[in-house]
KEPA-780567 format. One record per residue: x negated, y negated, z negated of N, C-alpha, C, O, CB in turn; residue number from 0; residue in one letter. Coordinates in steps of 0.02 Angstrom, whole numbers. Glycine has a CB too. Example, Ala and Ser with C-alpha at 12.3 -4.5 7.8 and 13.67 -1.06 7.14 Angstrom:
2
REC; -660; 284; -390; -615; 225; -390; -660; 165; -390; -712; 166; -423; -565; 224; -452; 0; a
REC; -642; 112; -354; -684; 53; -357; -645; -2; -394; -670; -57; -402; -704; 30; -286; 1; s
end
This chain:
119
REC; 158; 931; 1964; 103; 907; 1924; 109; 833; 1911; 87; 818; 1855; 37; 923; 1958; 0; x
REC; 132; 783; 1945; 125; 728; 1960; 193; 708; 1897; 192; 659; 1860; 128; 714; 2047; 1; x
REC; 239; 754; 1899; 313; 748; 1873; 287; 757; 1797; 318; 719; 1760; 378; 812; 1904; 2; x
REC; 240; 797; 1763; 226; 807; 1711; 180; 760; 1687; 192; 741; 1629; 212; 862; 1709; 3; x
REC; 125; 733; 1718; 100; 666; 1701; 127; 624; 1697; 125; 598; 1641; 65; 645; 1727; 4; x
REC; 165; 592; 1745; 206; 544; 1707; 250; 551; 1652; 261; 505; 1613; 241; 520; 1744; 5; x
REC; 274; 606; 1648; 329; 629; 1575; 289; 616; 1549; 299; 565; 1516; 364; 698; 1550; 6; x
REC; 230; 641; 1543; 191; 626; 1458; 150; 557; 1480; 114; 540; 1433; 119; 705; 1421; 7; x
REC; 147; 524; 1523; 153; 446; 1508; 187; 397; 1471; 174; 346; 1439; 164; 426; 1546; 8; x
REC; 265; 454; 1497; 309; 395; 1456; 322; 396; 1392; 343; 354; 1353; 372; 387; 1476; 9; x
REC; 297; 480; 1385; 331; 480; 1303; 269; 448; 1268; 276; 411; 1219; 353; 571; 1262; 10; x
REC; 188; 467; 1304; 147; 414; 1268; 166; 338; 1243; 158; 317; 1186; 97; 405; 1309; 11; x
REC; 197; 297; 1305; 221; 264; 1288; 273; 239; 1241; 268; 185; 1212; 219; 262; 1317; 12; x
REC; 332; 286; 1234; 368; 276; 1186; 341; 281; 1120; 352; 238; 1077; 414; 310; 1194; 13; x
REC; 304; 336; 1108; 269; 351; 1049; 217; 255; 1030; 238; 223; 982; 209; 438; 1076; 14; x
REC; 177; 235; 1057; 157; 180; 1043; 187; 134; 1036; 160; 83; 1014; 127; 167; 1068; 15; x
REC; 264; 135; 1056; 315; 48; 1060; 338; 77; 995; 356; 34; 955; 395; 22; 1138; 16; x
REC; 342; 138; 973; 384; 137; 906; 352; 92; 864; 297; 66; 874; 389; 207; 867; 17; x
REC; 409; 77; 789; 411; 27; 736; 367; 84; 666; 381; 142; 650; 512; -2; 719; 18; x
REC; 327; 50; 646; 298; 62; 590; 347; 59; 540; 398; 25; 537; 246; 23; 579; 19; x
REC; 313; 117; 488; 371; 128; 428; 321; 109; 366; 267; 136; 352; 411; 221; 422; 20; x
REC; 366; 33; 318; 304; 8; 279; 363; 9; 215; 424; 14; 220; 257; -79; 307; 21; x
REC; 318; 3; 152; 348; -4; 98; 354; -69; 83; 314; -114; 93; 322; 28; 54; 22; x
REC; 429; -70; 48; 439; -155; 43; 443; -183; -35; 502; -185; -52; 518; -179; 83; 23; x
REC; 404; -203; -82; 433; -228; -161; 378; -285; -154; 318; -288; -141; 426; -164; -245; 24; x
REC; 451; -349; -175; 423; -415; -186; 376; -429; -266; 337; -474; -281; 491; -465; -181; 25; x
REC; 398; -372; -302; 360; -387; -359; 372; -318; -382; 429; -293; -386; 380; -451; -407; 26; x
REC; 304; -280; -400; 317; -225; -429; 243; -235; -502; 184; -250; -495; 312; -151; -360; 27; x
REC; 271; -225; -545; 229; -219; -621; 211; -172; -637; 258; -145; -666; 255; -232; -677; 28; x
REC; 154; -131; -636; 137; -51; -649; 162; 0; -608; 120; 11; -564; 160; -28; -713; 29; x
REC; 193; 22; -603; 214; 74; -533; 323; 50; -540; 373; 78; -517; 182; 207; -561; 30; x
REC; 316; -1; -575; 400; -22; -541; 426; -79; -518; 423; -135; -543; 450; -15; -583; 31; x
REC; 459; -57; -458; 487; -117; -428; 516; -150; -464; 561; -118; -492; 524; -111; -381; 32; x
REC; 511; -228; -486; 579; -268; -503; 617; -276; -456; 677; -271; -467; 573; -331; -526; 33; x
REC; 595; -290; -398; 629; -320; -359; 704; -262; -309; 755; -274; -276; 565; -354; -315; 34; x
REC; 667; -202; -333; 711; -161; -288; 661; -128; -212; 656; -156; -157; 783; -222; -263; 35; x
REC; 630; -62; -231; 595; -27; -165; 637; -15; -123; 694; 4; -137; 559; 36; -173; 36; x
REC; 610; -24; -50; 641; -13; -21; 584; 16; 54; 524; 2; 49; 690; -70; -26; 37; x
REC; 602; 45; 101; 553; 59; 154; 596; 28; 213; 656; 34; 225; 530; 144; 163; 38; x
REC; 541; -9; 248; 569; -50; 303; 523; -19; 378; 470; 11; 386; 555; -143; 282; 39; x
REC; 577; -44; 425; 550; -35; 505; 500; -100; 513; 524; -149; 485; 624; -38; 572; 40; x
REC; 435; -112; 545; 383; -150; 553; 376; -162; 619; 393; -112; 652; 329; -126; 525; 41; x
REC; 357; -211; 653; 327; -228; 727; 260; -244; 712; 215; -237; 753; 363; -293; 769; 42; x
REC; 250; -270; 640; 169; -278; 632; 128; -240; 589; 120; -182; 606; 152; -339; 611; 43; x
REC; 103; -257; 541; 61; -183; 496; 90; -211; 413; 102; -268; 394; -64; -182; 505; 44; x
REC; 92; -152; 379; 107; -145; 319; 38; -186; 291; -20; -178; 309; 121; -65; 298; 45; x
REC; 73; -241; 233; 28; -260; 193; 30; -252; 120; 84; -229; 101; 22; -316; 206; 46; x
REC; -15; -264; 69; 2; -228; -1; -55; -300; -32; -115; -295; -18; -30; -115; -15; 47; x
REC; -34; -353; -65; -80; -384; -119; -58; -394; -184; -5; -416; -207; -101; -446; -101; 48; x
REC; -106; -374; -208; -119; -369; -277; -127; -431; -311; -129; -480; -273; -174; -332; -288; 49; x
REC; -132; -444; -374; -145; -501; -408; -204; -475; -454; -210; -421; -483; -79; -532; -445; 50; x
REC; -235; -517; -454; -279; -501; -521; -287; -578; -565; -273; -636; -550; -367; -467; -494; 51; x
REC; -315; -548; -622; -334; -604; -692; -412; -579; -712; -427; -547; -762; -269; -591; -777; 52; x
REC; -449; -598; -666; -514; -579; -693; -510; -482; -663; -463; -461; -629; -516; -598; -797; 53; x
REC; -559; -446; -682; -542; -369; -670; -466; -327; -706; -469; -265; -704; -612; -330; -703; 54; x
REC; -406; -356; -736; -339; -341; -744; -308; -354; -692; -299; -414; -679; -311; -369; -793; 55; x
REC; -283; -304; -650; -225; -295; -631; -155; -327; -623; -118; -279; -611; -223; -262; -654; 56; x
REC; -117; -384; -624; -56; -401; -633; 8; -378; -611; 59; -367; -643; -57; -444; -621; 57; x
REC; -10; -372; -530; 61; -353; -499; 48; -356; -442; 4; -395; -423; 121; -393; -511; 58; x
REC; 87; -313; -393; 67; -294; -333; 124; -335; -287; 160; -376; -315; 63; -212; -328; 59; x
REC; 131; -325; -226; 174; -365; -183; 166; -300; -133; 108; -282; -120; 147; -452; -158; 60; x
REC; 221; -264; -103; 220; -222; -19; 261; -234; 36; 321; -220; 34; 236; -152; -21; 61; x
REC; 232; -263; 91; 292; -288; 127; 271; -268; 205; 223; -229; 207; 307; -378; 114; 62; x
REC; 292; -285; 256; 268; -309; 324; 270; -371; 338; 309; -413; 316; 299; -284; 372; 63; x
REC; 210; -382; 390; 171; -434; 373; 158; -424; 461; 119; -384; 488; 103; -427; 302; 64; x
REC; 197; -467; 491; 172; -464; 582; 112; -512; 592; 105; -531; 650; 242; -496; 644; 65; x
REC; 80; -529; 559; 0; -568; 571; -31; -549; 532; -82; -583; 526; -13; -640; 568; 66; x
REC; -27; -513; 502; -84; -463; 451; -142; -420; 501; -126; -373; 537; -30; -391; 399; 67; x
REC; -193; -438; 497; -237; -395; 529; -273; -331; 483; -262; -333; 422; -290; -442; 559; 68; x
REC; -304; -291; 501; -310; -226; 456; -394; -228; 440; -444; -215; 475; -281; -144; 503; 69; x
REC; -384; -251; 371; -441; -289; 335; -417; -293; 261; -360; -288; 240; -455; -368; 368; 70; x
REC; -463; -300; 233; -452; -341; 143; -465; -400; 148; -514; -406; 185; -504; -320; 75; 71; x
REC; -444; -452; 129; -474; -524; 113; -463; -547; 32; -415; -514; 12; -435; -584; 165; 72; x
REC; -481; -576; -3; -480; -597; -58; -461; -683; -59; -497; -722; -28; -545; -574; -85; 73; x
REC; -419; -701; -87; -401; -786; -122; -399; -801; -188; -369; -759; -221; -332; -812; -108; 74; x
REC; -429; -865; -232; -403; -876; -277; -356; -921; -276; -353; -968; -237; -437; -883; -311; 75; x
REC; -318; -908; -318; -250; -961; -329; -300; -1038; -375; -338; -1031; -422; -167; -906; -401; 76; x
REC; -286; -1089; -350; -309; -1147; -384; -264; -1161; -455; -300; -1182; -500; -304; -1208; -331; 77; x
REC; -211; -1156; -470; -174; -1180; -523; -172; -1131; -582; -171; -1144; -642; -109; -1197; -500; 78; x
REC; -171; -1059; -543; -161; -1008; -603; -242; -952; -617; -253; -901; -650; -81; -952; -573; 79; x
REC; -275; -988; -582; -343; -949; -575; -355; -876; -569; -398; -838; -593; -379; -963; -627; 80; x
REC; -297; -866; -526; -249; -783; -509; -312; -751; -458; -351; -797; -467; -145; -795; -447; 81; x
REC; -339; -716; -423; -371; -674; -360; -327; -645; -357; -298; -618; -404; -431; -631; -358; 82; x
REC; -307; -644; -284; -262; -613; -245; -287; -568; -205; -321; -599; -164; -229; -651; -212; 83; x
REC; -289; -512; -194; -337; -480; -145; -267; -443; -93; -227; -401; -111; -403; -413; -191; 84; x
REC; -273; -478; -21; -243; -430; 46; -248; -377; 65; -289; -383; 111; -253; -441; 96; 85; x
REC; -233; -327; 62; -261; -297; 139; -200; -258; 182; -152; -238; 149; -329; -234; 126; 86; x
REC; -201; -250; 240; -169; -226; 284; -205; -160; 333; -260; -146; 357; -152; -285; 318; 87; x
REC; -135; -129; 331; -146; -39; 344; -85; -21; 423; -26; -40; 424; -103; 23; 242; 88; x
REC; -122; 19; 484; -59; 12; 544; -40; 99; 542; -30; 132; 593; -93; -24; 644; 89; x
REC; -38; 128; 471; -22; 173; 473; 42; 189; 418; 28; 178; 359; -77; 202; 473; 90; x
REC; 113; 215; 431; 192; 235; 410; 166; 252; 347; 118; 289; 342; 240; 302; 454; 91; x
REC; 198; 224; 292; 186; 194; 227; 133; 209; 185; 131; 251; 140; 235; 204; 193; 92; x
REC; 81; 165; 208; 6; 175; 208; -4; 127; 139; -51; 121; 99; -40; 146; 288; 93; x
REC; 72; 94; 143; 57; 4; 75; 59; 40; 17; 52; 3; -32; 136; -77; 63; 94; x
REC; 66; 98; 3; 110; 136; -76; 67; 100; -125; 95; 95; -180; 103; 242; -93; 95; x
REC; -11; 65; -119; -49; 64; -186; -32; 93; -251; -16; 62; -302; -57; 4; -201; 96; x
REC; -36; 150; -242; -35; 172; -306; -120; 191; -330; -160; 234; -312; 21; 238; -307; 97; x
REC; -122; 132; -382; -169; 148; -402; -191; 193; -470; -244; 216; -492; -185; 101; -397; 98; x
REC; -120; 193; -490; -161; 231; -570; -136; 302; -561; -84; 332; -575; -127; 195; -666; 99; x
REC; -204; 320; -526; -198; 400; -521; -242; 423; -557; -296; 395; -556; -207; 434; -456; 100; x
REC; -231; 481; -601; -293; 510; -622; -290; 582; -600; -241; 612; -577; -305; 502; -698; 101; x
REC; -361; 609; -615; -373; 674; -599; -357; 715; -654; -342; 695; -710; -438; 685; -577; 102; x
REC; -362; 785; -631; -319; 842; -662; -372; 865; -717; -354; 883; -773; -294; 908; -603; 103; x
REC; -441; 862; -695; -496; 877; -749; -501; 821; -791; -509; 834; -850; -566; 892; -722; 104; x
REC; -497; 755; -772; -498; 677; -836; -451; 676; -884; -458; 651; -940; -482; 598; -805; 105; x
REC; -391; 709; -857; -325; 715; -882; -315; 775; -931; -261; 771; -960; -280; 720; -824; 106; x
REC; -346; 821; -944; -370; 872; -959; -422; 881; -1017; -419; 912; -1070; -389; 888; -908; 107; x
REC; -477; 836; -981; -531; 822; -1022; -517; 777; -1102; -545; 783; -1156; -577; 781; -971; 108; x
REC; -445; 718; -1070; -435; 677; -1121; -389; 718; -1176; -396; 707; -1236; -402; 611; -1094; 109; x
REC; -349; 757; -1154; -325; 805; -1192; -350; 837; -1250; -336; 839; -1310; -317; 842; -1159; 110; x
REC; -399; 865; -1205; -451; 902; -1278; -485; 893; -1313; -495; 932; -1359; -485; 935; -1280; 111; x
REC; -522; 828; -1306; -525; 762; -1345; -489; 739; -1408; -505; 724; -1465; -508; 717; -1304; 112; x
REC; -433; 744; -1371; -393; 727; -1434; -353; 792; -1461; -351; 806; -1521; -340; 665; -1418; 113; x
REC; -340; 807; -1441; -328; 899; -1482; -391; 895; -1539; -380; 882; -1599; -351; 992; -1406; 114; x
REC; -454; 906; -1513; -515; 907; -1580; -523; 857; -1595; -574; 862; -1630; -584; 930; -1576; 115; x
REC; -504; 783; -1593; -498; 741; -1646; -440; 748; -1701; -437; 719; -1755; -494; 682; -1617; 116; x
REC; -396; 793; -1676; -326; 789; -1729; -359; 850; -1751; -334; 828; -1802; -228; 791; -1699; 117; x
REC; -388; 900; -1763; -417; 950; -1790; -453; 928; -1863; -484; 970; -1896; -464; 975; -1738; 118; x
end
């Protein structure tokens, strides 16, 4: 009994020292990397910031980030009057932000829309 608690001590343990798996693009524009995606091993938490211009969108950033705490924070840039918004995630490639998802009924809906406008 004693031999089996500790086994699953240690593998608890191993299981918690493992490296987080984060997504890495220094500059991605709409859902593509310029820079080249890539998925990296982490000791700290996956981070993902965005840029914004007012409520537009610019460009995203995904990296690891070993002083990132798991939060959103928001900055403005002083020179380019950019909002930057942070946040950090301690879960294996949690950074994907993909944000332009739509649903299967909106997607659908816009369809037929325009089907009976071309009518």
């Amino acid at each position: 009994m004693k031999l089996l608690l500790s086994l699953s001590v240690i593998i608890g343990a191993i299981v918690m020292a493992s490296t987080l798996s984060c997504n890495v693009c220094k500059f991605r524009f709409l859902s593509f990397c310029v820079s080249g995606s890539s998925t990296a091993d982490c000791s700290g938490n996956c981070s993902l910031t965005k840029a914004f211009a007012g409520s537009t969108s610019l460009f995203t950033k995904q990296a690891c980030d070993t002083n990132c705490v798991s939060n959103t924070t928001t900055q403005t840039d002083a020179i380019f009057n950019l909002d930057y918004q942070k946040s950090c995630c301690a879960t294996d490639l949690c950074n994907s932000g993909n944000s332009a998802k739509i649903s299967l009924s909106l997607g659908l809906g816009v369809l037929l829309l325009w089907l009976l406008n071309s009518v």
